[in-house]
C-alpha positions in Angstrom: -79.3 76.0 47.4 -78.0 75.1 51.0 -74.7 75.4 51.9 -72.9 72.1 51.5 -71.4 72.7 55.4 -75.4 72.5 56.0 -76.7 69.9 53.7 -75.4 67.0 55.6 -75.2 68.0 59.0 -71.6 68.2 59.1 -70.1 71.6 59.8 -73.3 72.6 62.2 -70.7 73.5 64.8 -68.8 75.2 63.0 -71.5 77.1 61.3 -72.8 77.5 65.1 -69.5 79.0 66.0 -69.2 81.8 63.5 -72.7 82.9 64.6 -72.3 82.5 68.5 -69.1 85.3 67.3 -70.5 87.4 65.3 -73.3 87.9 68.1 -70.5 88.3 70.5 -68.8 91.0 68.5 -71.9 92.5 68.1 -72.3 93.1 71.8 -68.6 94.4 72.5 -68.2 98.4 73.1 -64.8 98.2 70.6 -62.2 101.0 71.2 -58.8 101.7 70.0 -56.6 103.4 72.5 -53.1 104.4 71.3 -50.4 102.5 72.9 -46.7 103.6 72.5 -46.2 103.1 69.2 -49.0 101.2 67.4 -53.1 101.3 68.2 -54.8 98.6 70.1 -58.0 97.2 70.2 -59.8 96.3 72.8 -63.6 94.9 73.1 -65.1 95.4 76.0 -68.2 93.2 77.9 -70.5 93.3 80.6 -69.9 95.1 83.8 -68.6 94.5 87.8 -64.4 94.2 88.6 -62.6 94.2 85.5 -60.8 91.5 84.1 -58.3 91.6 81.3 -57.9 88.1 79.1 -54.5 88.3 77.2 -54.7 85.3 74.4 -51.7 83.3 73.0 -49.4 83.8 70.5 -50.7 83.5 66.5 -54.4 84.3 68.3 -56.7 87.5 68.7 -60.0 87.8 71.0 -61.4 84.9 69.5 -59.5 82.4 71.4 -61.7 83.7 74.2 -64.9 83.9 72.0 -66.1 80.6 74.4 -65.7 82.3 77.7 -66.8 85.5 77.7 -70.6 85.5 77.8 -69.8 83.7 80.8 -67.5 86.0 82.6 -69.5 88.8 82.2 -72.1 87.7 84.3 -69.7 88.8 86.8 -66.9 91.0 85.3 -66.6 93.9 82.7 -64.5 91.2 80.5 -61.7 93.5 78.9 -60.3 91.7 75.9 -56.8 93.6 73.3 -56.2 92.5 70.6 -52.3 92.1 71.4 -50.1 94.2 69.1 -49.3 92.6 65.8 -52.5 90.6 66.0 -55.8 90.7 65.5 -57.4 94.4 64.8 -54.5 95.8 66.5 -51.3 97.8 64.8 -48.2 96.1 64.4 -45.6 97.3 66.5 -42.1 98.3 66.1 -39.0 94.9 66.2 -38.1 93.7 68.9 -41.6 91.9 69.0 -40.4 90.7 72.2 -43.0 90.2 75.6 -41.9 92.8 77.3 -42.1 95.3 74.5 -46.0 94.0 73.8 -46.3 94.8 77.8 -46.2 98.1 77.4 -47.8 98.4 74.6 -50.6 96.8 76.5 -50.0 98.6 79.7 -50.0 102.0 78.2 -53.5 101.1 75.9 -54.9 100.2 79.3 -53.9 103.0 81.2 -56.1 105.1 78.6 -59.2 103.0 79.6 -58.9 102.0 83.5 -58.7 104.7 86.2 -55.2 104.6 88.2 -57.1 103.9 91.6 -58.8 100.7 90.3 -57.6 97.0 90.4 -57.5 94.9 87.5 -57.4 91.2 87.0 -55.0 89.6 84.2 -55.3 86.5 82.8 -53.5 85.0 80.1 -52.5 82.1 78.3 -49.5 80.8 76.1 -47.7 84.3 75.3 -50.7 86.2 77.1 -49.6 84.8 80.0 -45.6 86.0 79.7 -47.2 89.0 78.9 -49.1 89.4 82.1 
C-alpha cells in the first residue's frame, strides 16, 4: 500500500528531503571529540580549506543539510552539533554563548592542527557563537 504522503503527490518534497539527508549523513566521516565538559559531534565533508557552519538555536546539522554538497566542492565542510543539540552532550548551566564557545573551541582544537586557518560561519545563535 503506498504511503499516503506518496499517493497524491503531496509530501514528494518532503519525502525528497529525508532521502537527500539520509544520503548526506551517509557520506559524513562523524566523530565525537570531547569538549570541556560534554562530547560533540561533528560530521565532516569533502576536502580543501576548512570551513566550520555553526547552526541556530533549537537546530542541529540539518539546518545546513541544503548547502553542504555544495560547499564541499570546495571546502572540507565541518559541521558540530552545538552542545545541548543535536547528537551532542548537553552541557553544564549557564547555557550561555560564550560557555557553548568553548565547548566548541576545545572539540575543534581536537580535530584542526594549531598552524591551520579555519573559516566560521554561523547563523541565529551560531553566529554569536562564532
Amino acid at each position: 500500500m503506498p504511503n499516503d504522503l506518496q499517493s497524491d503527490g503531496e509530501g514528494a518534497e518532503e519525502v525528497q528531503a529525508v532521502a537527500m539527508i539520509a544520503s548526506l549523513d551517509s557520506l559524513a566521516h562523524r566523530v565525537d571529540f570531547d569538549g570541556i565538559h560534554c562530547p560533540v559531534r561533528w560530521r565532516i565533508w569533502g576536502t580543501g580549506p576548512r570551513l566550520i557552519l555553526l547552526h541556530g538555536n533549537g537546530g542541529s546539522w540539518l539546518h545546513w543539510f541544503a548547502n553542504i554538497p555544495e560547499l564541499a566542492r570546495s571546502f572540507q565542510v565541518m559541521v558540530p552539533d552545538i552542545p545541548g543539540f543535536g547528537d551532542s552532550g548537553l552541557p553544564p548551566e549557564p547555557h550561555d554563548c560564550r560557555t557553548l564557545a568553548a565547548e566548541i573551541y576545545a572539540s575543534a582544537a581536537s580535530l584542526i592542527p594549531e598552524d591551520e586557518s579555519v573559516a566560521i560561519v554561523g547563523f541565529s545563535m551560531g553566529a554569536s557563537i562564532a
